[in-house]
N, C-alpha and C positions, 0 to 999 in steps of 0.2 A: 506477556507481550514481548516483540522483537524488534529489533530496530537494528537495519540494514544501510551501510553505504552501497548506495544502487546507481545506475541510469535506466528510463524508461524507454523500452523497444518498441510498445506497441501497446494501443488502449483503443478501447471499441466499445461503442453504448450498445446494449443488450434490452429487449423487453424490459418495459415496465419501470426506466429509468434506471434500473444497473449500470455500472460500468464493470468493463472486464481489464485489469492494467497488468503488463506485463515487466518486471523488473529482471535485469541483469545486478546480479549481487558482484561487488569489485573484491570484496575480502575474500568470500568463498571459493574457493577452486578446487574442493572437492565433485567427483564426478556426481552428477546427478542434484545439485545444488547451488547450482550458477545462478539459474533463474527462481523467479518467484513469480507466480500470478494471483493474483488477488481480487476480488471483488468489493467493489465500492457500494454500497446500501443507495437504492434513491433517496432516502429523506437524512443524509450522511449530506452536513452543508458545508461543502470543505470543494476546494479549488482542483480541480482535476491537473493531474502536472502533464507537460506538452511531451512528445516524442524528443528525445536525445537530452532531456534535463536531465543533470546530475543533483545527487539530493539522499537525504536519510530519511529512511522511509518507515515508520513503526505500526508494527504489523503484529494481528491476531488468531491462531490457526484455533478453530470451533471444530470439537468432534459432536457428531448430531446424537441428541437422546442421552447425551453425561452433559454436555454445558448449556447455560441457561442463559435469556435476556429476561431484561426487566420489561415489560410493556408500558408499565405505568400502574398498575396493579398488582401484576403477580411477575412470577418468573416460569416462563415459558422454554421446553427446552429447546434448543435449533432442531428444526428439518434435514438440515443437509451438514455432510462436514466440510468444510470451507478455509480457506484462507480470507479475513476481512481485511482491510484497510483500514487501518486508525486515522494515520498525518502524514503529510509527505512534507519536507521543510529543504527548500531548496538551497544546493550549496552556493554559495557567494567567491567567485574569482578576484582573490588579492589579487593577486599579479596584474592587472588590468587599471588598477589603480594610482592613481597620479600621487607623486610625491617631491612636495614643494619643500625648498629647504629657505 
């Protein structure tokens, strides 16, 4: 797993309760790795983050046919190769903060 300091550009629900979320990564400035897109699972019960949140975002890349989920019985390998969505945790502005002496 990876975990990004990100802001989110763009997320759009997709069939069958997916979400598609798109991240701008702030550390990477390598060409070709700014962004991240990621797929959210529908039965994943976790709070969709809003366009323009800042936040770290921990994140799982699945190659289909080498890695596996658990179902609840066995291990199944993925379909597809993917970037999933683990957690997004949103960053919190000190500066906005009152400070009483």
């Amino acid at each position: 797993m990876v975990t990004a300091h990100v802001t989110v550009l763009a997320k759009e629900e997709d069939f069958g309760g997916y979400w598609i979320l798109v991240f701008k990564d702030l550390d990477n400035k390598q060409f070709g790795k700014q962004y991240i897109m990621c797929v959210v699972c529908p039965n994943w019960q976790t709070r969709i983050p809003d366009i323009g949140e800042r936040g770290y975002l921990n994140y799982e890349t699945v190659v289909a046919g080498e890695d596996k989920y658990w179902d609840g019985n066995q291990f199944i390998p993925y379909r597809y190769t993917n970037i999933y969505f683990i957690k997004f945790i949103k960053e919190v502005d000190n500066s906005k903060k009152d400070i009483i002496l």
